[in-house]
C-alpha positions as CSV (number, residue, x, y, z in Angstrom):
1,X,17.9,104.7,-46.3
2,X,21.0,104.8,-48.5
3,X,21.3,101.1,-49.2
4,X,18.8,98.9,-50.7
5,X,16.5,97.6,-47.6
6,X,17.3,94.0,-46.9
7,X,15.3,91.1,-47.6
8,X,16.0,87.2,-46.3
9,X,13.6,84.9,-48.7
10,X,12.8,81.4,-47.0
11,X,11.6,78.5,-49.0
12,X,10.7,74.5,-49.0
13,X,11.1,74.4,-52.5
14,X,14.3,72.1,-53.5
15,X,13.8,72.8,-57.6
16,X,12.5,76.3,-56.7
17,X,9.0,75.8,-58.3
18,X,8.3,78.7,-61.0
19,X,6.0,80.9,-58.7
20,X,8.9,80.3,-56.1
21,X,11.5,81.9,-58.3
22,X,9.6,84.4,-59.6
23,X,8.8,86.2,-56.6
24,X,12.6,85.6,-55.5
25,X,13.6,87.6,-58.9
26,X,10.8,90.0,-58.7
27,X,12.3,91.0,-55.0
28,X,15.7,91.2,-56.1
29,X,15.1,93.6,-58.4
30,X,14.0,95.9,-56.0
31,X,16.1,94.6,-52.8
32,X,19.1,92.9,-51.6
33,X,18.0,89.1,-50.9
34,X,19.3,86.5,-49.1
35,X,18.0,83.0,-50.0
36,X,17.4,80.5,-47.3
37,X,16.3,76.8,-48.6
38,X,14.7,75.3,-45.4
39,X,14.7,71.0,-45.7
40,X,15.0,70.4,-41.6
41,X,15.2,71.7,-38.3
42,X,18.8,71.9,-38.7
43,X,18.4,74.4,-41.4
44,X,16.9,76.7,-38.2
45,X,20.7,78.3,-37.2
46,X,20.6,79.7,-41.0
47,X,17.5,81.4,-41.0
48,X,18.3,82.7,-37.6
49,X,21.8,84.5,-39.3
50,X,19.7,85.4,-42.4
51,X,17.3,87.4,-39.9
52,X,20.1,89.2,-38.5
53,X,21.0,90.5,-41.7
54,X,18.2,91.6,-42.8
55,X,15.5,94.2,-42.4
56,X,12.3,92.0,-43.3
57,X,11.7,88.3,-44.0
58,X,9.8,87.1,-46.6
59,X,8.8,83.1,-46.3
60,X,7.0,81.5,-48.9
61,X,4.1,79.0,-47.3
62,X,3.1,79.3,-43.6
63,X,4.9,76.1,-42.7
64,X,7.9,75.3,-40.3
65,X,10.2,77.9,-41.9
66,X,7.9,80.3,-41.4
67,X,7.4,80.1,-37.9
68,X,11.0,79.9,-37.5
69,X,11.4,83.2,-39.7
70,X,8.4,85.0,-37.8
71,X,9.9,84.0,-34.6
72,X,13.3,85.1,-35.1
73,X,11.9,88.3,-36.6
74,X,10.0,89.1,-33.3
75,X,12.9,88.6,-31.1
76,X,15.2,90.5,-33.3
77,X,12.8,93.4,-33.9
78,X,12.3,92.7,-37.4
79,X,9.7,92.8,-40.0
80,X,8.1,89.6,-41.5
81,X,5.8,88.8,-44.4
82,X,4.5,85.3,-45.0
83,X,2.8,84.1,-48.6
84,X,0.0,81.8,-47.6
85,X,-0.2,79.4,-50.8
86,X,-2.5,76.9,-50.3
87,X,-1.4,73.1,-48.5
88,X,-0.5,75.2,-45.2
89,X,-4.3,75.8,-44.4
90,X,-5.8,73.2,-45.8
91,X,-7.3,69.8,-44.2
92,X,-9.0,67.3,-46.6
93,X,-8.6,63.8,-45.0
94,X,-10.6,62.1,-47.6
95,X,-7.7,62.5,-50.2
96,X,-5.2,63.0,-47.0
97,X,-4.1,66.4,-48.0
98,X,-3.2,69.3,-46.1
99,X,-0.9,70.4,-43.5
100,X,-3.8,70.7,-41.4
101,X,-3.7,67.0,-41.0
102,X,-1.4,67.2,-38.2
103,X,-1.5,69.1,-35.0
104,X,1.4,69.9,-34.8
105,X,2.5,72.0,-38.0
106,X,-0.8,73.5,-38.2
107,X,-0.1,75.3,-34.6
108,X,3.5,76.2,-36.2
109,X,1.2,77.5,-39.7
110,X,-1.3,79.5,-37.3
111,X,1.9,81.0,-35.1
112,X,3.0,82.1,-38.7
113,X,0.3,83.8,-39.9
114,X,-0.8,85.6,-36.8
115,X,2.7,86.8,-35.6
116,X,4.0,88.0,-39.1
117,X,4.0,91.5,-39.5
118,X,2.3,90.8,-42.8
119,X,0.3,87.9,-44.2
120,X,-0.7,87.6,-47.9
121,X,-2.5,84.9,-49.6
122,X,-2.2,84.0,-53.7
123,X,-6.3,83.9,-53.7
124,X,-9.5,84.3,-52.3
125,X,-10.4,80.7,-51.7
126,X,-7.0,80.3,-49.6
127,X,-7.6,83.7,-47.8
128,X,-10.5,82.8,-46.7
129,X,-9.1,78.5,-45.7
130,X,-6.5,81.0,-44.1
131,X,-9.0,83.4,-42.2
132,X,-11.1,80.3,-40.7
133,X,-8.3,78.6,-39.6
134,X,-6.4,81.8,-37.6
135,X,-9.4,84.1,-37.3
136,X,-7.4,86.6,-38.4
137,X,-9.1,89.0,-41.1
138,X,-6.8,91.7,-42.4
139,X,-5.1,88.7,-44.8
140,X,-3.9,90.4,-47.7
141,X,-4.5,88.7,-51.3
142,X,-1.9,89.2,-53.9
143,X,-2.5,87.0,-56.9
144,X,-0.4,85.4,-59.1
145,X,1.1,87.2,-61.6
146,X,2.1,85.5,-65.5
147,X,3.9,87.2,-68.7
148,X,1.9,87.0,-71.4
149,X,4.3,87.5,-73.6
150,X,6.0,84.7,-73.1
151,X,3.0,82.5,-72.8
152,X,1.2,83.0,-75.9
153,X,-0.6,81.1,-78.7
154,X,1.7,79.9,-81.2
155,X,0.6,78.2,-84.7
156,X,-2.5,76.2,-85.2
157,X,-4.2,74.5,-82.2
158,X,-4.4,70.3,-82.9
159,X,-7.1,68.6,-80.9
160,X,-5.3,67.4,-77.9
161,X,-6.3,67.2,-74.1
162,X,-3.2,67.8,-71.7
163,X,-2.8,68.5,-68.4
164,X,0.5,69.3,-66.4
165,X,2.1,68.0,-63.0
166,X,3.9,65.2,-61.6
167,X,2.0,62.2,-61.8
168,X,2.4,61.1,-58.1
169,X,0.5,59.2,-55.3
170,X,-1.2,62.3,-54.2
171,X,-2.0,64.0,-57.1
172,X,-4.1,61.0,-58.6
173,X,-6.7,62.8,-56.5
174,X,-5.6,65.8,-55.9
175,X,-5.2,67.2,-59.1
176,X,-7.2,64.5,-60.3
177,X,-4.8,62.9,-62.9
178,X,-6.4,59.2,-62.1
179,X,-9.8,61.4,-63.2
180,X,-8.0,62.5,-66.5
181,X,-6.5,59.1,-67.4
182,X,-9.8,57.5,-67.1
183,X,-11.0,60.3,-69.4
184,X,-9.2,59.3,-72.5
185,X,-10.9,56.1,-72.5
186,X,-14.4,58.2,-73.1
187,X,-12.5,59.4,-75.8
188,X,-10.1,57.7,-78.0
189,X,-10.5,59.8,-81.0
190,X,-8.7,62.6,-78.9
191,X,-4.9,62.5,-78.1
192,X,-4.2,62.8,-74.1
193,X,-0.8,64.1,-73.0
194,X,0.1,64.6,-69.4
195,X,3.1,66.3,-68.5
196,X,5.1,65.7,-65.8
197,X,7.1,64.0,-63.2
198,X,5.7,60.2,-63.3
199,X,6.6,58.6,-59.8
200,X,6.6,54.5,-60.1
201,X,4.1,53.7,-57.1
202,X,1.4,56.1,-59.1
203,X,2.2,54.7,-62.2
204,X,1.7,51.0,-60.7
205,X,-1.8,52.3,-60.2
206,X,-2.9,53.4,-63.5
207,X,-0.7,51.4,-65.4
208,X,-3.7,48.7,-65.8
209,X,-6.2,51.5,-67.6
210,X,-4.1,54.0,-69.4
211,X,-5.4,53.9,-72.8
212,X,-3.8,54.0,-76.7
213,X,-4.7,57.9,-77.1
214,X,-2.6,58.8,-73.4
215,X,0.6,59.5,-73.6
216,X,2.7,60.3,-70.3
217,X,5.4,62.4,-71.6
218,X,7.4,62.8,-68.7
219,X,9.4,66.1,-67.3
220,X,10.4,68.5,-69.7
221,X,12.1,71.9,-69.8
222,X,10.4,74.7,-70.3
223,X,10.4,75.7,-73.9
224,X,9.1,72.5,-74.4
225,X,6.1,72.6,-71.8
226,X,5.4,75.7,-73.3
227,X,4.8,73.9,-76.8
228,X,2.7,71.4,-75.5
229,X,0.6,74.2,-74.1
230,X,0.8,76.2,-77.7
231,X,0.0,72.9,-79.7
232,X,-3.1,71.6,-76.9
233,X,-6.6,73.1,-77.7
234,X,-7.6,71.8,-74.4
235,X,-6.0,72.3,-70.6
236,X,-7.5,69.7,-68.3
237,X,-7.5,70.7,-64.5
238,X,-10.1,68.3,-62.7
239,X,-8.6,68.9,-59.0
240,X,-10.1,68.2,-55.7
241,X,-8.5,71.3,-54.7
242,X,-6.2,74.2,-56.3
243,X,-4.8,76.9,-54.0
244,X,-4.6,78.5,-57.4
245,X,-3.5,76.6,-60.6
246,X,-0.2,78.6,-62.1
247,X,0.2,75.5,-65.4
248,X,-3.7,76.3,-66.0
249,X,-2.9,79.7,-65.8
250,X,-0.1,79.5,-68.4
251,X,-2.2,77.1,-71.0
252,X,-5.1,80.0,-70.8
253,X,-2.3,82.5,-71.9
254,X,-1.9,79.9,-75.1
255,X,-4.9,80.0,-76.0
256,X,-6.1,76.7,-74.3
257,X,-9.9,76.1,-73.4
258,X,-10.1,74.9,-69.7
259,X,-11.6,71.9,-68.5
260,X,-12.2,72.0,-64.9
261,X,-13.2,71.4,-61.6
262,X,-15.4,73.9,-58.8
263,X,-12.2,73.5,-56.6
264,X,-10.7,75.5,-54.6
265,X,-9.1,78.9,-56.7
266,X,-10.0,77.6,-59.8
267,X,-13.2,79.9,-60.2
268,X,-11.2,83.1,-59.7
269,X,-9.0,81.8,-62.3
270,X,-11.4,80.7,-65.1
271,X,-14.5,82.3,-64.4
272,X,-16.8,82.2,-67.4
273,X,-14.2,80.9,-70.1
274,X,-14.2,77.2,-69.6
275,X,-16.2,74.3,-68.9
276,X,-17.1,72.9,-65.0
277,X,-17.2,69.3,-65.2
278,X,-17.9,67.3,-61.2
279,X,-15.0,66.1,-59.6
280,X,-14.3,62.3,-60.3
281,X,-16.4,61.9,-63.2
282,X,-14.7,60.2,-66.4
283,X,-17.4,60.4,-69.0
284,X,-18.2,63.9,-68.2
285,X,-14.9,65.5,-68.5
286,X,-14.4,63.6,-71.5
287,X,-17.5,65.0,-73.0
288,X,-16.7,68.4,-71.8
289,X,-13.2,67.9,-73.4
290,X,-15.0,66.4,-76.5
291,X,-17.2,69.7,-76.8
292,X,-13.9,71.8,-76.1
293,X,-12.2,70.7,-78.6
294,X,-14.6,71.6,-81.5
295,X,-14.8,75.2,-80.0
296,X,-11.5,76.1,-81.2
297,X,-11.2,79.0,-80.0
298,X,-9.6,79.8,-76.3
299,X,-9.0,83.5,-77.0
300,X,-11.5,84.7,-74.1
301,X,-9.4,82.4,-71.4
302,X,-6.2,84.0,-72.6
303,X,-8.1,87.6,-72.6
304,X,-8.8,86.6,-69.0
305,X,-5.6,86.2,-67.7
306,X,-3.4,88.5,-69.5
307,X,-6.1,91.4,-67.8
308,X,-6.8,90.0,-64.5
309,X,-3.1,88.4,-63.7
310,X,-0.7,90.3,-65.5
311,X,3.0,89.8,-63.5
312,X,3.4,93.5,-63.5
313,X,0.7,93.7,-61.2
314,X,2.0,91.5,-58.7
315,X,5.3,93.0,-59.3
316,X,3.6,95.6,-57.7
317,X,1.8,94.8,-55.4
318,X,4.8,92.5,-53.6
319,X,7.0,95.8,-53.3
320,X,5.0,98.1,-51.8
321,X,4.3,95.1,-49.2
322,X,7.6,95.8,-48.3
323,X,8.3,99.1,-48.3
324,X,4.9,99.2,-46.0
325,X,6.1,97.1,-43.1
326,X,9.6,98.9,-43.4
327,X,7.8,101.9,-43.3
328,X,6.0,100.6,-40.0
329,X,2.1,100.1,-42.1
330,X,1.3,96.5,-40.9
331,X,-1.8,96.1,-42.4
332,X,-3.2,93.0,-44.6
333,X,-3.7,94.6,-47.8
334,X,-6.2,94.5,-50.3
């Protein structure tokens, strides 16, 4: 094939979240790509023209764009690939989470995943939400990939506790920010910083216990998310569920101990190099944090990820998932 193969990327993402982008840049360096940002059902006529054009598409999350791009793939005689990434093939009604809440998108997500040529998840834990829900087994798994180079310890670590994510309804449980808030009250001797998005109705919740030692410091760009993550000794994740946990990811690289949860992907992303505190439990994450910060020393947790998720690898691994369904292999990977 003389020209570059084409490849039409479809999204949900309006800010184009980092993981988003990342795999957009990483297939554009190999590819020509077409970017499709799907909002509604009247987005449908541009993926439809974007299949046309091109020789595989590549949707990130098995939700409504997906099965619009797998579709129109089909009926075109194209190729597909869809990144399974975590809320598409999840149901957890007790924190009312998951696209699996309603019929109605989750027979769109399992259309997705079993008509694509290709389907790939980010980690083991969604794989395997993903293979339950389809019943289909040869689910690929890429994971994430992160430059550790640019996410690196920098200066001396001060004993703070962050965490990092908007500060929304569904993320007081979800990624259990109403958990961390609490937490500062165990300890006041330690500084709290969460970073992020803070949405008024969440805030209206909290607003009665945030203590002296939490400060919410808002959105911020990324050179300055990276210092927080290079000045934090500490990375807080107490989730009720992570498809995979890219911010926790990044703090490891700089050197931060984790705090977390048993949820979802966050094993395969910490392993051994942090603490496990129970899900909704204050006092114990703040003890855990407490402990965490009088280690001092996060250099296994960014050993972990620079060896295990290294953005070369997935780099990798995401073109020669392309070039195998262009080349007619439809398998699921590794």
């Amino acid at each position: 094939m003389a020209d570059k193969p084409r490849v039409l990327f479809v999204h949900i993402s309006p800010d184009r979240v980092s993981f988003v982008k990342k795999d957009m840049d990483i297939l554009a360096r190999h590819f020509e790509v077409r970017e499709v940002f799907y909002r509604y059902r009247r987005d449908v006529p541009k993926v439809a023209r974007g299949t046309l054009w091109a020789d595989v598409t590549f949707s990130w999350f098995a939700w409504d764009q997906a099965a619009w791009a797998v579709r129109f793939s089909r009926m075109l005689g194209r190729k597909s690939i869809v990144i399974v990434g975590g809320f598409d093939v999840i149901s957890m009604p007790e924190i009312s989470y998951g696209n699996l809440l309603n019929p109605r998108p989750a027979k769109r997500t399992r259309y997705a995943i079993t008509r694509a040529t290709r389907a790939i998840a980010i980690s083991q834990s969604i794989r395997e939400d993903a293979q339950r829900f389809t019943g289909r087994q040869d689910i690929g798994l890429i994971y994430h990939g992160f430059d550790s180079e640019a996410f690196k310890p920098s200066g001396p670590k001060q004993p703070i506790a962050l965490t990092v994510g908007t500060l929304n309804l569904s993320n007081l449980k979800r990624k259990g920010m109403e958990t961390f808030v609490r937490a500062a009250q165990f300890a006041p001797e330690i500084p709290f910083r969460l970073v992020g998005k803070v949405e008024q109705d969440a805030f209206d919740l909290i607003m009665g216990f945030i203590p002296d030692n939490l400060t919410l410091v808002g959105k911020v760009d990324s050179k300055t998310l990276l210092e927080e993550m290079q000045k934090a000794a500490v990375y807080v994740q107490p989730s009720a569920h992570e498809g995979f946990g890219c911010s926790l990811a990044e703090a490891m690289l700089c050197g931060d101990i984790p705090v977390v949860t048993n949820a979802g992907a966050i094993p395969e992303v910490v392993g051994d190099t942090g603490t496990y505190v129970p899900r909704e439990d204050p006092e114990a994450t703040a003890m855990a944090v407490r402990q965490a910060v009088g280690m001092k020393d996060g250099a296994r947790a960014r050993t972990r990820i620079a060896e295990m998720f290294p953005l070369s690898k997935r780099e990798a691994a995401l073109v020669a998932a392309v070039e195998e369904v262009l080349g007619g292999k439809a398998g699921g990977g590794s």
